[in-house]
C-alpha positions in Angstrom: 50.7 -48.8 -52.3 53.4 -49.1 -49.6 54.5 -45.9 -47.7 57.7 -46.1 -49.1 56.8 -46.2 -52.7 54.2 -43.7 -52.4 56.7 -41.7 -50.4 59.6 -41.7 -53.3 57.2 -41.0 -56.0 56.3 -37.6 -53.9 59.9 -37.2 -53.5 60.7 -37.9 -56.7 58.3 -35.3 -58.2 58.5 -32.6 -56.4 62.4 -32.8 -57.3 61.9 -32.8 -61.0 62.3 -29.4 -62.3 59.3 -27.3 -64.8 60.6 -24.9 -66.0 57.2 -23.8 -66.8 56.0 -24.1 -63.3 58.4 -22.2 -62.2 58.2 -19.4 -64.4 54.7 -19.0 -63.6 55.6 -18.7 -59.7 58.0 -16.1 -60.7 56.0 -14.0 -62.9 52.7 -14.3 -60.1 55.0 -13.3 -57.3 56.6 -10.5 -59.1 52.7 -9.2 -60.3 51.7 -9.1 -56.1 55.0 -7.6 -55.7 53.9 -5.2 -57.9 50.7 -4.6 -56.4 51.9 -4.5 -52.8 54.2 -1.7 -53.9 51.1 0.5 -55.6 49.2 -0.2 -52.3 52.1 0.9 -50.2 52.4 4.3 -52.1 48.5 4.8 -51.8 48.8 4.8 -48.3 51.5 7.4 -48.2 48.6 9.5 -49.6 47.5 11.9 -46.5 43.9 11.0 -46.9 45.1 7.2 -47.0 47.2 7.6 -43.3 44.1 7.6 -41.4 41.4 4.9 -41.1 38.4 5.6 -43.1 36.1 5.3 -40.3 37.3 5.7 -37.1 39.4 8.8 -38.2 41.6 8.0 -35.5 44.1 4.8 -36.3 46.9 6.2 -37.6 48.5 3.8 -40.5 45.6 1.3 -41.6 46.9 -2.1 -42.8 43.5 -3.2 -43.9 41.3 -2.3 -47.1 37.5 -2.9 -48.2 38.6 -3.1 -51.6 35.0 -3.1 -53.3 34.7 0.2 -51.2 37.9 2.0 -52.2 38.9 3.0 -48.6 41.9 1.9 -46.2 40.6 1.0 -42.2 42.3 -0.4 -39.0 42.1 -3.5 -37.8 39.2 -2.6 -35.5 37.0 -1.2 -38.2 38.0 -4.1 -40.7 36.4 -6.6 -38.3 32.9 -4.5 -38.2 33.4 -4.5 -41.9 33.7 -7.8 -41.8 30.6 -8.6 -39.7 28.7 -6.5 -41.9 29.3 -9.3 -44.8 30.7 -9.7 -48.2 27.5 -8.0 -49.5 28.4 -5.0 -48.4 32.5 -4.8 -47.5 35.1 -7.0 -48.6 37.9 -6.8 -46.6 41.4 -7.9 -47.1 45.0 -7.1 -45.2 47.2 -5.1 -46.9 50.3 -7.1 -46.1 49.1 -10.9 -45.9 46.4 -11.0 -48.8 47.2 -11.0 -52.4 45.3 -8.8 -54.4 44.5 -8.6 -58.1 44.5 -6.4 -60.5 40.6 -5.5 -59.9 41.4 -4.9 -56.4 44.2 -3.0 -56.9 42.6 -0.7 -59.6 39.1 0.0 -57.2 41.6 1.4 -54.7 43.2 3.6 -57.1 40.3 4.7 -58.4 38.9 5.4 -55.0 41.0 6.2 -52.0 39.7 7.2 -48.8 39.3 11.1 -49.5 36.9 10.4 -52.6 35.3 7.2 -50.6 34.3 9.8 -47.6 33.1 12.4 -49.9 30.7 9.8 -51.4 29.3 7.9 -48.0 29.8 11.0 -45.8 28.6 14.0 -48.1 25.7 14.9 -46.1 27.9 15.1 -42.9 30.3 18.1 -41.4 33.2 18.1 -43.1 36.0 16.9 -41.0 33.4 15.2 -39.2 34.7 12.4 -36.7 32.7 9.7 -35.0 32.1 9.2 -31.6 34.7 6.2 -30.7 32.6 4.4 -28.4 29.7 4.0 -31.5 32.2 3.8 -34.3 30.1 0.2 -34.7 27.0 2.0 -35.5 28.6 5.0 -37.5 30.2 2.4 -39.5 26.2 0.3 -40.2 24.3 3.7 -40.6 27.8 5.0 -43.4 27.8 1.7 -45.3 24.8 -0.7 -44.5 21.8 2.0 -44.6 23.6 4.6 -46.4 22.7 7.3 -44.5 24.9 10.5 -45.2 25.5 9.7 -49.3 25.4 12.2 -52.2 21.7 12.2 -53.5 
């Protein structure tokens, strides 16, 4: 096939207009729109205006969404490291998220998530910066402080 035969017949379809297609785009970008906005009011939530972990970032833009809890960027990349098994993480801005994502959070938030992984710590308890790695393994990865 020449290049500019197969080059028309890519013109010459992506010009063509479906409907169909296009309704799908529409109704999939107004669903993330959707679930951008419900993230964006969780983290107006006090408990969300913190990260998780570090207690220290101020406005995370990151989520483990299997784990419920909002993080900065630092702590999203020891989540990250920690693997899929344990923590999946996802930008709040950049990703798309589904419905199942969405909901986890909802159901979650970083107030309950704490009270579950940290129960057996102080309350207001707040890590040590410079071994926020390890704080972050022993909460998560051995499950130190949870509710029995």
């Amino acid at each position: 096939m020449s290049y500019n035969l197969y080059s028309s017949r890519i013109t010459s379809t992506n010009t063509q207009p479906n409907s169909a297609s296009n309704r799908n785009n529409v109704s999939k970008r107004n669903h993330n729109e959707r679930n951008q906005e419900i993230l964006r009011t969780l983290l107006r939530e006090d408990s969300n205006k913190f990260c998780a972990d570090c207690k220290h970032s101020k406005n995370p833009r990151w989520a483990s969404w299997n784990l419920g809890i909002f993080i900065c960027i630092r702590c999203s990349g020891i989540h990250r490291s920690m693997g899929t098994h344990i923590s999946r993480v996802k930008s709040v801005d950049l990703d798309s998220w589904t419905d199942e994502q969405v909901k986890n959070m909802v159901i979650w938030g970083n107030s309950k998530a704490n009270s579950y992984w940290e129960s057996k710590l102080p309350d207001n308890y707040s890590p040590d910066e410079s071994k926020i790695e390890n704080f972050v393994r022993t909460k998560y990865d051995m499950k130190k402080w949870v509710a029995s």
